[in-house]
SEVEX-356306 format. One record per residue: x, y, z negated of N, C-alpha, C in turn; residue in three letters. Coordinates in Angstrom, 3 decimals. Atoms other than C-alpha are relative to their C-alpha. Example, Ala and Ser with C-alpha at 12.3 -4.5 7.8 and 13.67 -1.06 7.14 Angstrom:
// SEVEX-356306
> 0.890  -1.190  0.000  12.300  -4.500  -7.800  0.900  1.200  0.000  ALA
> -0.820  -1.190  0.060  13.670  -1.060  -7.140  -0.770  1.090  -0.730  SER
//
This chain:
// SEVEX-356306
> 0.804  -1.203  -0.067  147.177  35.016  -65.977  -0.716  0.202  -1.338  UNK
> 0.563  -0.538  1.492  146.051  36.771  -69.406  -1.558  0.060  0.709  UNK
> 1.816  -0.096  -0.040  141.789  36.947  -70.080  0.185  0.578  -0.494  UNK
> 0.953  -0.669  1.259  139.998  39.115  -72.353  -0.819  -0.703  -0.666  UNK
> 1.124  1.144  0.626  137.537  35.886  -73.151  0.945  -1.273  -0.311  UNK
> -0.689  1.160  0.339  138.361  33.045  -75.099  -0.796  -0.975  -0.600  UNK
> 1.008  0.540  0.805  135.711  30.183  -75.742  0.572  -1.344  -0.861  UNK
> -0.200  0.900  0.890  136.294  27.591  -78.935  -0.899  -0.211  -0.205  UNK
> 1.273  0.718  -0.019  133.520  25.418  -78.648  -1.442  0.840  0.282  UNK
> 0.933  -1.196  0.042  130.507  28.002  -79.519  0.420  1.160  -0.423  UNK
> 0.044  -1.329  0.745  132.265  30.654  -80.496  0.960  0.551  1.607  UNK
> -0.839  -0.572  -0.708  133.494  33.541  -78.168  1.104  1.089  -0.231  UNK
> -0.932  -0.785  -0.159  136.495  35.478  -78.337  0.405  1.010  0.758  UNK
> 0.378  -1.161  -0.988  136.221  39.090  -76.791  1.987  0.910  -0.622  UNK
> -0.710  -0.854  -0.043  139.850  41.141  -76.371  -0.235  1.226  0.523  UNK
> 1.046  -1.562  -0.341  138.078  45.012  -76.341  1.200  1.036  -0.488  UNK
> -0.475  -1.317  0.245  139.706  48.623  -76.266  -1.034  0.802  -0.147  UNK
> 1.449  -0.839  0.873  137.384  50.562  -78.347  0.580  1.573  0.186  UNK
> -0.563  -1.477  0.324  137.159  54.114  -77.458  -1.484  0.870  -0.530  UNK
> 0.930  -0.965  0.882  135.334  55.750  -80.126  -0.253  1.727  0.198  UNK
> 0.712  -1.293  -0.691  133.159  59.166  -80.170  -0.305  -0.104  1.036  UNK
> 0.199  0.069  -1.408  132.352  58.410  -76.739  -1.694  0.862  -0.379  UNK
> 1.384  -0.098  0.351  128.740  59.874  -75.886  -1.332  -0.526  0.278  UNK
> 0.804  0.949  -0.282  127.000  56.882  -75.326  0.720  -1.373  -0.333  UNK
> -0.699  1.599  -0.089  127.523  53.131  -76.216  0.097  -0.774  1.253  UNK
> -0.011  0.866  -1.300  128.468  51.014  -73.237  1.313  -0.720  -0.069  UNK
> -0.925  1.511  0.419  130.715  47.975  -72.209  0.902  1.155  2.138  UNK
> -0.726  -0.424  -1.182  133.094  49.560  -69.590  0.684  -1.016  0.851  UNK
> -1.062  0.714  -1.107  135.847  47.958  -66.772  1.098  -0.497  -1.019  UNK
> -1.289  0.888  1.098  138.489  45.566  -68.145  0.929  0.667  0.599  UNK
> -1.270  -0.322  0.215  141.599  47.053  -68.454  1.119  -0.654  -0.521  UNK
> -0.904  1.426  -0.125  144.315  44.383  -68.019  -0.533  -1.606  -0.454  UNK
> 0.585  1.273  0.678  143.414  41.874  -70.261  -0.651  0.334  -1.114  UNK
> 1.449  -0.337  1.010  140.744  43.943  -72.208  -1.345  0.693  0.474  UNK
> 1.218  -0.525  -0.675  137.529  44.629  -71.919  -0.304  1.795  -0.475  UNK
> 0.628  -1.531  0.643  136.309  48.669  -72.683  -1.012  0.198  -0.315  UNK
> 1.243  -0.384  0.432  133.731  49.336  -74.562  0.137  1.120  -1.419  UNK
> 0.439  -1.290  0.528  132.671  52.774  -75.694  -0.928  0.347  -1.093  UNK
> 0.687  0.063  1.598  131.145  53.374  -79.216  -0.271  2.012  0.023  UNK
> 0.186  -0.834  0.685  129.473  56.714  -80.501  0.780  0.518  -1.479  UNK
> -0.485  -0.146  1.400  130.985  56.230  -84.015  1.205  0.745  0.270  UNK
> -1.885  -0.643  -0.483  134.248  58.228  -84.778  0.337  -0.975  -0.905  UNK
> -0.636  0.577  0.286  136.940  56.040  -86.167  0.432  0.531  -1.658  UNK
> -0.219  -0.763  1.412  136.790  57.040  -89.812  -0.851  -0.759  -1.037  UNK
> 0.552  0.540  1.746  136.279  55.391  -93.251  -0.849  -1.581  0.786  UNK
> 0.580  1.427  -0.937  135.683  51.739  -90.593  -1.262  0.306  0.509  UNK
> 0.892  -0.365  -0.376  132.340  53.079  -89.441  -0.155  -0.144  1.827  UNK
> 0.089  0.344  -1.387  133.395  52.511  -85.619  0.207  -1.652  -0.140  UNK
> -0.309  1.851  0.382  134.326  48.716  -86.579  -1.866  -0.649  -0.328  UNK
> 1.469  0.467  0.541  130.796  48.469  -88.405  -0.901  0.493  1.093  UNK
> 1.097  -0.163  -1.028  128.931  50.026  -85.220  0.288  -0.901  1.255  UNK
> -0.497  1.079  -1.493  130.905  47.932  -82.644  -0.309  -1.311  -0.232  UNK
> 0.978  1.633  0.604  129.682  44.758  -84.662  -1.413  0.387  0.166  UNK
> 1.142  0.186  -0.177  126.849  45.828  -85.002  -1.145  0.167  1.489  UNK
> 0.141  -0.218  -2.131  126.462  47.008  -80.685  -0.171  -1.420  0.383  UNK
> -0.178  1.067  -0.257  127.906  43.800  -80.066  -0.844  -1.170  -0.331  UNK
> 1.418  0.858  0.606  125.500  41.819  -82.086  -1.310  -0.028  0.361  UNK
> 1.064  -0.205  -0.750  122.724  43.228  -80.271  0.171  -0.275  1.381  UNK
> -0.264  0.165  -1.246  124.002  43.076  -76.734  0.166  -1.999  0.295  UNK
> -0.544  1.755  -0.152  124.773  38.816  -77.596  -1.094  -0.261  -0.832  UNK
> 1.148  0.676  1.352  121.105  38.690  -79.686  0.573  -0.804  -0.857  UNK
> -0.079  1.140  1.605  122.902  37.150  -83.057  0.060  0.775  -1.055  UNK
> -0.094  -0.470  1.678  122.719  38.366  -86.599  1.701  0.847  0.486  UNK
> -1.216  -0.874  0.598  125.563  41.043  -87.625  0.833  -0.688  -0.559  UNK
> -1.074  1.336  0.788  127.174  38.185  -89.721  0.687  -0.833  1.109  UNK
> -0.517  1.243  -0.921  127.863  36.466  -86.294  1.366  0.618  0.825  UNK
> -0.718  -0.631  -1.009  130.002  39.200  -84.846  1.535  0.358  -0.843  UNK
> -0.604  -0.326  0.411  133.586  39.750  -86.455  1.216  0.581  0.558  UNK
> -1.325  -0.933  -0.729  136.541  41.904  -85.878  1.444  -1.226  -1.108  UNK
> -0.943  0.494  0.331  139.379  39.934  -86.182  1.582  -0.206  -0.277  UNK
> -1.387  -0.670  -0.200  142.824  41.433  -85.372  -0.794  1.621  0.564  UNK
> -0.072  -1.065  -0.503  143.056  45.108  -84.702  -0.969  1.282  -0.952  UNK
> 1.230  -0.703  0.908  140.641  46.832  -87.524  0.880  1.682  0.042  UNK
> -0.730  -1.598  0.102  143.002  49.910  -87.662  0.079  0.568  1.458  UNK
> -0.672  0.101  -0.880  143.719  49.861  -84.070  -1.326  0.441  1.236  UNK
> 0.623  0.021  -1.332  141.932  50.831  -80.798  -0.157  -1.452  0.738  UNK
> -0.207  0.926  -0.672  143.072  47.442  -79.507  -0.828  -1.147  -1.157  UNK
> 0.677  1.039  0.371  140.625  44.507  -80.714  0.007  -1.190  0.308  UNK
> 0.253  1.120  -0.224  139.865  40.924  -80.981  -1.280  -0.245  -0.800  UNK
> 1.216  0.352  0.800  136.598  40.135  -81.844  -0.284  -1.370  0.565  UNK
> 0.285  1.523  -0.190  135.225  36.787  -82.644  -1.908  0.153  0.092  UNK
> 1.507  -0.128  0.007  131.081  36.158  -81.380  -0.293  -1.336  -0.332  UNK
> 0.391  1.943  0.541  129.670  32.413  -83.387  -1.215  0.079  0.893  UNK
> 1.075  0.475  -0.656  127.073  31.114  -81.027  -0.692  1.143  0.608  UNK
> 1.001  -1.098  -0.803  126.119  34.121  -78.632  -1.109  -0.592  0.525  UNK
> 1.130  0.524  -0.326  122.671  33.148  -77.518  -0.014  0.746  1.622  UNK
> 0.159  -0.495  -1.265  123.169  35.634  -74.484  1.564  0.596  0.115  UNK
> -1.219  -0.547  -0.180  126.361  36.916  -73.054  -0.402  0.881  1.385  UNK
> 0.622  -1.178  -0.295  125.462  40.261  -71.571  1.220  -0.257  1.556  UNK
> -0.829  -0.012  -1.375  126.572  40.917  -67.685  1.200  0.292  -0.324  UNK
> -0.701  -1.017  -0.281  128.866  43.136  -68.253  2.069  -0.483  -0.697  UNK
> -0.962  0.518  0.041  131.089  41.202  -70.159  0.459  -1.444  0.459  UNK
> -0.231  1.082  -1.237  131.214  38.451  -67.495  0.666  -0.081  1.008  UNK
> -1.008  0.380  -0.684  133.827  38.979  -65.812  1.072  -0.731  -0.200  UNK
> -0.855  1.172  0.152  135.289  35.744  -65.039  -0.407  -0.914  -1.094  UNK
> 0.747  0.595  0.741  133.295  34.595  -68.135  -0.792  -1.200  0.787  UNK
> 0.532  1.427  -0.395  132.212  31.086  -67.694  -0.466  -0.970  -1.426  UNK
> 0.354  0.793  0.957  130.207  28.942  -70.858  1.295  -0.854  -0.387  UNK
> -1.047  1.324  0.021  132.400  26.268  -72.293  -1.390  -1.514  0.078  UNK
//
């Protein structure tokens, strides 16, 4: 069975479908084996990449440096990496379990 979460020691691994312009930020319903989360930014000149780090970084309280996009920068379809989330927000807890 595919996840959307993937934990390596302290770090978490989030598989997200980013749908930009939305008109509100929020962490939507997983969709197969990704999570949805909705960004304000439009997808232009990386500016939805740099607000979804920086969403994400707030929703897991860590520095902006902690949050990286790792596969998918052109792409709707994401992998983001989180180093030492201090909180891991409800919403992306499904099936989420600490390591």
């Amino acid at each position: 069975m595919s996840t959307h979460y993937r934990w390596d020691r302290q770090t978490l691994s989030l598989k997200i479908r980013v749908a930009p312009r939305s008109s509100r930020d929020q962490v939507g319903e997983l969709m197969g084996d990704r999570l949805k989360i909705a960004i304000t930014a439009p997808p232009v000149d990386g500016k939805a990449n740099q607000h979804l780090t920086r969403y994400i970084a707030k929703l897991c309280s860590v520095p902006k440096s902690s949050v990286t996009v790792m596969l998918g920068k052109s792409s709707r379809d994401k992998t983001v990496r989180i180093v030492n989330p201090t909180q891991v927000p409800d919403e992306f807890q499904v099936g989420i379990s600490p390591p």
